[in-house]
C-alpha positions in Angstrom: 98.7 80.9 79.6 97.5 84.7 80.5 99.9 86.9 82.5 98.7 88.2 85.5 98.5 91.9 86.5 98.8 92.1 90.4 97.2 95.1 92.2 98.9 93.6 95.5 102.7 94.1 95.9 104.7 95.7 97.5 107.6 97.8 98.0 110.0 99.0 100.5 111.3 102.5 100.3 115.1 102.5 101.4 114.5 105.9 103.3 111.1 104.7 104.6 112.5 101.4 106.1 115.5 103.4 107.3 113.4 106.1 109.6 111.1 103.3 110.7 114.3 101.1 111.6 115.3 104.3 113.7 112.6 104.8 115.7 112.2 101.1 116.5 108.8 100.8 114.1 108.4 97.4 112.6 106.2 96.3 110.0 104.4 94.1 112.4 105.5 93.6 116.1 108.1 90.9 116.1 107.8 89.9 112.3 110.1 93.1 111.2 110.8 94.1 107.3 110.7 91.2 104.6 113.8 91.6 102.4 113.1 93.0 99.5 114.5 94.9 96.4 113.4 95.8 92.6 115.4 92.6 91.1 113.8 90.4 93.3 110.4 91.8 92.5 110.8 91.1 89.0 112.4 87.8 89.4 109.2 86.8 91.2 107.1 88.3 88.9 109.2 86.4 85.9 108.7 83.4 87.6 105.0 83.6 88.6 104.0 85.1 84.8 103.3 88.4 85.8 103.2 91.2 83.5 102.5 93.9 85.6 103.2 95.1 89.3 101.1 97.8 90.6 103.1 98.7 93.9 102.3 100.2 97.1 103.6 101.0 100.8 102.3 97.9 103.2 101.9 98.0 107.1 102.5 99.9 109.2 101.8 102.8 107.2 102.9 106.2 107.1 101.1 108.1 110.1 102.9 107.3 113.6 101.9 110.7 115.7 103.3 114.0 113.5 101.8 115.0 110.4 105.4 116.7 109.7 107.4 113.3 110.0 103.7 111.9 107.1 104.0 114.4 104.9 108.0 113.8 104.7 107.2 109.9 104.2 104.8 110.2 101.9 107.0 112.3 99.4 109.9 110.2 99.7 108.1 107.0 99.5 106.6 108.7 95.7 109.7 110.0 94.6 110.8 106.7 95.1 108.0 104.8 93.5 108.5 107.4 90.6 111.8 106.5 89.6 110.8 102.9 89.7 108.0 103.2 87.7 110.2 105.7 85.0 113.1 103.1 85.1 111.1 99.8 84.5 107.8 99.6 82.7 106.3 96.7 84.5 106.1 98.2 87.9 103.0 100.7 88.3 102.5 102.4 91.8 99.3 103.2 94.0 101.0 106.6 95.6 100.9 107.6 99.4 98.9 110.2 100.6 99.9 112.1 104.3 96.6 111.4 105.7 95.2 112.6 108.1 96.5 116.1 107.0 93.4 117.0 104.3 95.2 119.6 102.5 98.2 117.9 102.6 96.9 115.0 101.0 94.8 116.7 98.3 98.4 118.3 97.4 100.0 114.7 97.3 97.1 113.1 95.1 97.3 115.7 92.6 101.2 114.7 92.3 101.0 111.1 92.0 97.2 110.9 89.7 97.9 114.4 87.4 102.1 114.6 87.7 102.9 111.3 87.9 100.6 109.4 86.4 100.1 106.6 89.1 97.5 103.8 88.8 96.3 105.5 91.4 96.5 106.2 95.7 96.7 103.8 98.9 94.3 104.2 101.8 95.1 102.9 104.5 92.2 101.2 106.5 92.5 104.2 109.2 95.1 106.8 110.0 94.9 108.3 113.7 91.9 106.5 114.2 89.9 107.9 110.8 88.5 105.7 108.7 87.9 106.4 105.1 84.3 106.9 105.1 85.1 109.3 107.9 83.5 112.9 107.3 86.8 114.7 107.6 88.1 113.1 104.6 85.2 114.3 102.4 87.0 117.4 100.6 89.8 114.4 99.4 87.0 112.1 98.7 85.4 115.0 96.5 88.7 115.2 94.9 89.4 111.7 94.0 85.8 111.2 92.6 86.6 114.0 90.6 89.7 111.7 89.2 88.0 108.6 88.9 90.8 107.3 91.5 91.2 104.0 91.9 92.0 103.7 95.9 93.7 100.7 97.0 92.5 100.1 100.7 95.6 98.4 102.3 94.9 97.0 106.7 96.9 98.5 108.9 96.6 97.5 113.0 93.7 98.7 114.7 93.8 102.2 116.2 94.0 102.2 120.1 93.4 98.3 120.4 95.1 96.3 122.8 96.4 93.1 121.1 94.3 89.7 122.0 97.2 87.7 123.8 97.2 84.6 120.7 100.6 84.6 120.5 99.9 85.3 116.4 100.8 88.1 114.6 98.2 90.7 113.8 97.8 90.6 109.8 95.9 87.0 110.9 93.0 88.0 112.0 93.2 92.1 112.7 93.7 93.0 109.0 90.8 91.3 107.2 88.6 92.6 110.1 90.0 96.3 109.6 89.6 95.9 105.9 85.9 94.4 107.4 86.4 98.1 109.3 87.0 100.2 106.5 84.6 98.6 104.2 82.1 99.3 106.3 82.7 102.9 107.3 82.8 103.6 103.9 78.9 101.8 103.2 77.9 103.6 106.6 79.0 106.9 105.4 77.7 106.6 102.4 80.8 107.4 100.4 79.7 105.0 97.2 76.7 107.1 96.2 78.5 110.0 97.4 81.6 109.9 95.4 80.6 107.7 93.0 83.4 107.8 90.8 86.2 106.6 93.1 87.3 102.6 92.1 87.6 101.0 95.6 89.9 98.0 95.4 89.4 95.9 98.7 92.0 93.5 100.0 92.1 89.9 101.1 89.0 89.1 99.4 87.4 92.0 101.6 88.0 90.5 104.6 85.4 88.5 106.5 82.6 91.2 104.6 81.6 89.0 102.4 80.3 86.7 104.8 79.1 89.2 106.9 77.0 90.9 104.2 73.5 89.3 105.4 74.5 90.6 108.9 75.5 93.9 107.6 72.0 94.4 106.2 71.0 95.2 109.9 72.6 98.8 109.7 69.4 99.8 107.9 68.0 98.9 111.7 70.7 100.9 113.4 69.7 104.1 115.3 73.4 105.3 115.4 73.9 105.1 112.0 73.2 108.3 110.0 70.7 108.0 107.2 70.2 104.3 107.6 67.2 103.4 105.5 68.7 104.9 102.8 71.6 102.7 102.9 71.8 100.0 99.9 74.1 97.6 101.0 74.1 95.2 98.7 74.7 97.2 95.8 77.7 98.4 97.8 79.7 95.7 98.0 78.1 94.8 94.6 80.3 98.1 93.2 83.6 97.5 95.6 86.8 95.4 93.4 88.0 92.5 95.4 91.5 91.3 95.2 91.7 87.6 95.9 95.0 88.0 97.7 94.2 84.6 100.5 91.1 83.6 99.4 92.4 81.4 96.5 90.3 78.4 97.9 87.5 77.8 96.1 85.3 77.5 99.3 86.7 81.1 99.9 85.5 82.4 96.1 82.1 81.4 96.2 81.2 83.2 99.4 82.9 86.5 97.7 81.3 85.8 94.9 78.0 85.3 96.3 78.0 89.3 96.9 80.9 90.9 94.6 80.6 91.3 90.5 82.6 88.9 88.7 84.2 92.0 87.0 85.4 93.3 90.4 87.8 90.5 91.1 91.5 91.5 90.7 94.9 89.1 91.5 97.1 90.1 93.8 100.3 88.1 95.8 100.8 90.0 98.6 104.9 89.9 97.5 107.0 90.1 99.7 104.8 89.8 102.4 104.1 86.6 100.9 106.6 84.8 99.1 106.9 84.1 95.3 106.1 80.4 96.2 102.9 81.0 97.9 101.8 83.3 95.0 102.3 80.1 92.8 100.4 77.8 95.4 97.8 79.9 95.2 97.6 80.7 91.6 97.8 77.0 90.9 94.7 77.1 93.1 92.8 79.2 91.4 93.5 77.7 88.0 91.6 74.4 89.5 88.6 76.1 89.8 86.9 75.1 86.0 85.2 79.6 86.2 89.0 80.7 87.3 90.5 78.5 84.4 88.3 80.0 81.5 84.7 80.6 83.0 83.1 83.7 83.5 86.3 84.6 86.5 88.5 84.0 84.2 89.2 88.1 84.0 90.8 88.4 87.4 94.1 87.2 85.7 94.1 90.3 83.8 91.3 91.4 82.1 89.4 92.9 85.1 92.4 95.3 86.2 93.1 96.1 82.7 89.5 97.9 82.6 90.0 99.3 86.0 93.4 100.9 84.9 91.6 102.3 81.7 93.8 100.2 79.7 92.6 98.2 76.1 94.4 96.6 73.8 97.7 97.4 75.6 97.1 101.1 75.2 95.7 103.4 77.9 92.2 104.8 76.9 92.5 108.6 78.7 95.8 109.7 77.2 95.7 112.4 79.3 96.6 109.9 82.1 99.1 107.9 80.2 101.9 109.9 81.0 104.6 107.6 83.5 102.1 104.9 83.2 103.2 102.0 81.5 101.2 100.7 78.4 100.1 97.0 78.9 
């Protein structure tokens, strides 16, 4: 059977929890921290075949109202993921940047992509209310294009939203629509042609885009949107990677694979968000589908990410980048 790499799993920075603990910040109102720890990564990851952990900082993210306190959180949360990634070779890490500071987080991607090494940076789906296809952001976009970044876009809650009363906790419904958010901002700003070399790794099967894709055709017919006939929509999500993190039913593939490439899908568990069981539920899933099992999807076990990381035949094809990047 193929081990998996998982672009989706995360980890929980002792000092990051701790400050968020103290100022009464949970990961998501009323659902609080899942316990977590590197041993119990890797025992999931032993127990679910998987090779390779590429890990990030989840919900709620780093920005909470002082770019001081962001910048702070994002270098511990890296120094942390550094020594994880130095002590055990199957963890990799997407590294924090201290957005919405510009400068700041031009500094921190040059630390984690050209210091480090890391697989590459987390974006989360906005930050004080800025998107990433947000205009502000284009001197770091420049910057990551430059790198050939791959930019893990991770939902946070909705900026200035009040909650619908459902009695359900946000990452339900309100992620996959501000992935749906992000997604979008980034096609309306027209940050794929733009910055064309940045790798944009979508999660939760892109949230409801791809069956919204026919009805985000209509932004070519938008008067607010900048630019809008030149928009190519199609051959936008076409180019975004797809991790298939809840959408392991096969009702759930087809419609993303009505609109992504079938190079562009990437596993992920969601760990420890989700549990190690539910990984296996929905791997097991996926293996019934005859392209998952050895058709032409067969490469989001491992194949697809390997490419995306710059990685063949267990060897990492920039050496320049190899350095505290594990070989695979």
């Amino acid at each position: 059977m193929t081990s998996l790499i998982d672009v989706h799993h995360h980890v929980l920075p002792p000092p990051y929890t701790r400050e968020l603990a103290t100022a009464g910040v949970e990961a998501l109102p009323g659902y609080g921290f899942p316990d977590w720890s590197p041993s119990r990564s890797l025992e999931m990851m032993d127990e679910n075949g998987i090779e390779l952990a590429v890990l990030s900082v989840s919900a709620p993210g780093l920005y909470f109202g002082e770019a001081a306190q962001t910048r702070r959180l994002a270098r511990e949360c890296n120094e942390y993921l550094a020594e994880l990634v130095s002590a055990e070779s199957r963890f990799g890490a997407f590294g924090c940047l201290p957005i919405p500071d510009v400068e700041d987080s031009i500094a921190e991607a040059e630390l984690v992509l050209e210091q480090l090494g890391f697989h590459g940076v987390v974006m989360y789906t906005n930050s004080a209310g800025i998107y990433p296809g947000d205009p502000r952001l284009a001197p770091l976009m420049t910057y990551l294009s430059d790198r050939r970044a791959v930019v893990f876009v991770h939902p946070v809650q909705p900026c200035g939203q009040v909650e619908a009363p459902l009695l359900i906790r946000p990452s339900i419904l309100e992620f996959v629509f501000e992935t749906t958010r992000a997604a979008t901002s980034l096609i309306t700003g027209r940050c794929l042609s733009r910055y064309p070399d940045i790798r944009w790794i979508l999660t939760h099967g892109g949230g409801t885009l791809p069956y919204l894709a026919e009805r985000l055709g209509h932004l070519r017919r938008d008067k607010a949107v900048e630019h809008r006939e030149s928009l190519d929509v199609e051959a936008d999500l076409h180019s975004f990677y797809f991790d298939v993190t809840s959408c392991s039913q096969s009702h759930a593939l087809r419609c993303l694979t009505a609109v992504a490439a079938e190079d562009r899908l990437l596993f992920g568990s969601d760990f420890p968000f989700e549990t190690g069981d539910s990984a296996a539920e929905a791997a097991a899933l996926l293996r019934a589908i005859p392209d998952v099992a050895n058709g032409g999807l067969a490469g989001l076990w491992r194949a697809n990410a390997a490419a995306l990381f710059d990685m063949v035949d267990g060897r990492v094809v920039d050496e320049s980048k190899a350095a505290g990047r594990p070989h695979i």
